[in-house]
N, C-alpha and C positions, 0 to 999 in steps of 0.2 A: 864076523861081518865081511861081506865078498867087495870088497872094496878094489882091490888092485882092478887096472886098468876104465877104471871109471873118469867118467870127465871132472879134469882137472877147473880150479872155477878161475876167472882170468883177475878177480875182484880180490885177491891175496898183495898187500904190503908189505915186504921182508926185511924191517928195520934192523933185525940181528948184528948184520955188520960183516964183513967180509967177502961179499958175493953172494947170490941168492941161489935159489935154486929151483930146478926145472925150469928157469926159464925166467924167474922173477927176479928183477933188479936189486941187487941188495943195498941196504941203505940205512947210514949210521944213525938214529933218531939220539935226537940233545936227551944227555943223561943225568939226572937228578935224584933226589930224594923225597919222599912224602915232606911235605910240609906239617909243621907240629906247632900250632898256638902256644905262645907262652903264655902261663897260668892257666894253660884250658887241659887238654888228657892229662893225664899221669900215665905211667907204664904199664900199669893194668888196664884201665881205658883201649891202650894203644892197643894193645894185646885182643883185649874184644872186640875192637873197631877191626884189626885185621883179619879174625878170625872170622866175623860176618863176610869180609868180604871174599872169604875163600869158599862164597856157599852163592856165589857169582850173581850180583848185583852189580848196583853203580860204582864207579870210581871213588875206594875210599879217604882219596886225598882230599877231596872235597869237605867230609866229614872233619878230617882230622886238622885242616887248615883254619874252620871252623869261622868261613871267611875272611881272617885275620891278615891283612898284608902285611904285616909286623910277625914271623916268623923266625926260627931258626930250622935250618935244611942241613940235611945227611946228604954228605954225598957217595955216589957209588961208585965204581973207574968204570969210566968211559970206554975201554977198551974190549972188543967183543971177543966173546967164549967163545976155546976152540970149536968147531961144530964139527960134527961125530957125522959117520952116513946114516947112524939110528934115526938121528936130527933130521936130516935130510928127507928121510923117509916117512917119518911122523908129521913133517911140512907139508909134504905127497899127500898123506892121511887127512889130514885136517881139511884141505883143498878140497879135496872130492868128498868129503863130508859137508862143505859149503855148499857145492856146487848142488848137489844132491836138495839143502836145504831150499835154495835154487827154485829147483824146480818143482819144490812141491810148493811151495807158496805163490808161484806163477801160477798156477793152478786152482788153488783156492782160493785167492784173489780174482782172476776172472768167474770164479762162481759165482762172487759179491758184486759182479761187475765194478771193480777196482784193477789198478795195474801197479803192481808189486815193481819197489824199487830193490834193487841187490844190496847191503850193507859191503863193505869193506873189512876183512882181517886184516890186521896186523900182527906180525908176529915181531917179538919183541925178548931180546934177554938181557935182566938185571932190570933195569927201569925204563920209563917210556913216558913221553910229552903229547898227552892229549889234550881237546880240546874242553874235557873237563879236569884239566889238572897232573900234575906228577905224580906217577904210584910207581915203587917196586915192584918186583913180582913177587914179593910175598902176599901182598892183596890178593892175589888170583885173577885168573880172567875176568874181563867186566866190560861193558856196554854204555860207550856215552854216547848219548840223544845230542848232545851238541854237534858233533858230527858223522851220524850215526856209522860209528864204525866201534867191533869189536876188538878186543885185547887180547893178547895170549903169551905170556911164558912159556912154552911149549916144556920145562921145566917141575911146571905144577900136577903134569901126568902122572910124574912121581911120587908128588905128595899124594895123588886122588889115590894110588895102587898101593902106597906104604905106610902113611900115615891114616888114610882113612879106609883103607881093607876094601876100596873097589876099584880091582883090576879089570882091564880088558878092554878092548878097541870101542864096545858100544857105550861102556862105560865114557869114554875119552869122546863117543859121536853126543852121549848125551849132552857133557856139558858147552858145546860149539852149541848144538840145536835149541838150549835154554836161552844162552846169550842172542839168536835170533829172535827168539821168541819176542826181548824185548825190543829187539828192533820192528816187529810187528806191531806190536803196542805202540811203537811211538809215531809207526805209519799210519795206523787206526786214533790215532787223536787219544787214546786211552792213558798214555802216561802223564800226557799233558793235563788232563782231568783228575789224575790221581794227586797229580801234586801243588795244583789249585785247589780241592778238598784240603789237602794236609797243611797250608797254610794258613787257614781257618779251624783247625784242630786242633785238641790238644794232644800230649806225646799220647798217649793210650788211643786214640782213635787215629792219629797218624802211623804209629805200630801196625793195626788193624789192617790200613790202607795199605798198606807195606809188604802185607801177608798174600792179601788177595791179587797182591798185581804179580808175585813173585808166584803166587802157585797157580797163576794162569800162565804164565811162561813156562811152569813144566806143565801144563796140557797142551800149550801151542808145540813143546818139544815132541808130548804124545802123538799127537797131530801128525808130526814128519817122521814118527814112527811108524803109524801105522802105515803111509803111506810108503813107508821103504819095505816094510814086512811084505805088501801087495806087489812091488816091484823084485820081490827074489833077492834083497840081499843081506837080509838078514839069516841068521846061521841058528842052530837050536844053542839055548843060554843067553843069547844076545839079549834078549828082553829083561832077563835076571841082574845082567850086568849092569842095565839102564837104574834097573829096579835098590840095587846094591847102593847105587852112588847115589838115588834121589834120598833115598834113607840115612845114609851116612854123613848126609852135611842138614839134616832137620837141625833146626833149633836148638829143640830140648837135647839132641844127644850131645850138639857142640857145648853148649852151656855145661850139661853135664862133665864133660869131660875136661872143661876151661875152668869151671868154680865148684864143680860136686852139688849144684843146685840148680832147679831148673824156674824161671820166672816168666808163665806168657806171657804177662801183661807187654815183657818185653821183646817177644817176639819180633821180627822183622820179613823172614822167609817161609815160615811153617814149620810145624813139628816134621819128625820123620814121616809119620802115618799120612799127614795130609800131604806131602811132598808124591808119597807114593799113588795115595791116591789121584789126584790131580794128572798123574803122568799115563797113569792105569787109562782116564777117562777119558784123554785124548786119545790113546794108543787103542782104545776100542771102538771107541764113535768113528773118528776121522771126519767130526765135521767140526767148524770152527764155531756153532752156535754152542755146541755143550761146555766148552771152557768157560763159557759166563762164570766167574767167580764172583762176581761183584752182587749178582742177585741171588746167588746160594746161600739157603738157610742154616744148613753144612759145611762146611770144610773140610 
């Protein structure tokens, strides 16, 4: 991906700790631990609650606090990790991957005659105090509508290259350009729909709900795909890379790989297949009508 010297996005928060970099203020963000209901997960629970959340949805503190203000909390040290220039450069990376997503939603938003608000990153290591709640960064990146601003462990690049076998820069633009996605949805009034439905549903049709709003976020990614493809900066492989990691955090393969069995009913984000495809069908259309998931007889 031809990313160096691309514009840097000014909408980057760098709670990491120690100084920021290129230019952004750095700043200690209050450090905590996921909150854990007593009598509600067990460890295995825990374990699948964070492993969905490494397939980049909402904030899993939420889930796992299980509204309970009667908790018991892990704490993490406060104290931030040295930062490396790799750090530094990957902060670089991600920046102009926002920026990029930027401006392709400026764009397709005035198609719709709408005007596209910019989300917020924060980059964050060890843990971070959103406005939906406490998560470590073993959750993974994640997007809360509360204040619509994304999350990042810049950390979790690692797991996406080593634990789940998808390396590479576009890989790493994929999962920035999914968590805009839902910041899209929540600008379109769509999540807010989704989870009025799911109140009124039972778990298997809230599941369902769960599936379609997550594998329209990898079309809205497709979306800022293709539009980067037509802008020159994608490289040959780059697509495969997207294509690697949408597959690698499907459902049925984490399931697989979590319990040796795979359950849709319980789904939450889609299989591999439908992650792939979803991503395929923004990344070829480039228009924002075809991500319709919600009226698709397919998945």
């Amino acid at each position: 991906m031809r990313w160096q010297g691309g514009r840097e996005s000014e909408n980057v928060e760098d709670r990491r700790g120690g100084g920021g970099f290129g230019g952004f203020p750095g700043r200690r963000g209050g450090l905590g631990g996921i909150p854990i209901g007593r009598g509600g997960l067990g460890i295995g629970g825990v374990v699948v609650v964070l492993l969905l959340g490494l397939v980049f949805g909402v904030d899993p503190g939420v889930i796992l606090s299980g509204g309970d203000p009667g908790y018991e909390q892990t704490r993490v040290d406060p104290r931030p990790a040295p930062r490396s220039g790799a750090d530094d450069e990957l902060g670089r990376f991600v920046s102009v991957v926002l920026a990029d997503t930027e401006d392709t939603w400026q764009g397709l938003f005035q198609g719709i005659g709408r005007t596209y608000q910019d989300p917020t990153l924060v980059l964050f290591s060890g843990a971070v105090d959103s406005a939906c709640g406490m998560a470590q960064a073993a959750v993974g990146p994640f997007y809360c509508p509360a204040d619509r601003k994304l999350y990042i462990d810049l950390s979790f690049y690692r797991d996406l290259r080593d634990r789940f076998r998808a390396p590479g820069d576009f890989a790493q633009a994929y999962v920035i350009a999914h968590e805009v996605g839902h910041h899209v949805q929540t600008l379109l009034g769509i999540s807010q729909k989704v989870r009025e439905a799911q109140r009124g549903a039972g778990q298997r049709e809230a599941n369902a709900l769960s599936v379609r709003l997550e594998l329209q976020a990898d079309c809205f990614a497709g979306l800022w795909a293709n539009a980067a493809q037509r802008r020159g900066i994608l490289e040959p492989g780059d697509v495969e890379e997207a294509l690697t990691a949408a597959s690698a955090i499907g459902d049925d393969r984490l399931q697989r790989q979590g319990r040796g069995t795979v359950t849709p009913d319980s789904f939450t984000h889609g299989s591999s297949d439908q992650r792939v495809r979803w991503f395929r069908q923004g990344l070829s259309s480039g228009e924002l009508r075809a991500c319709d998931t919600f009226a698709a007889e397919r998945l």
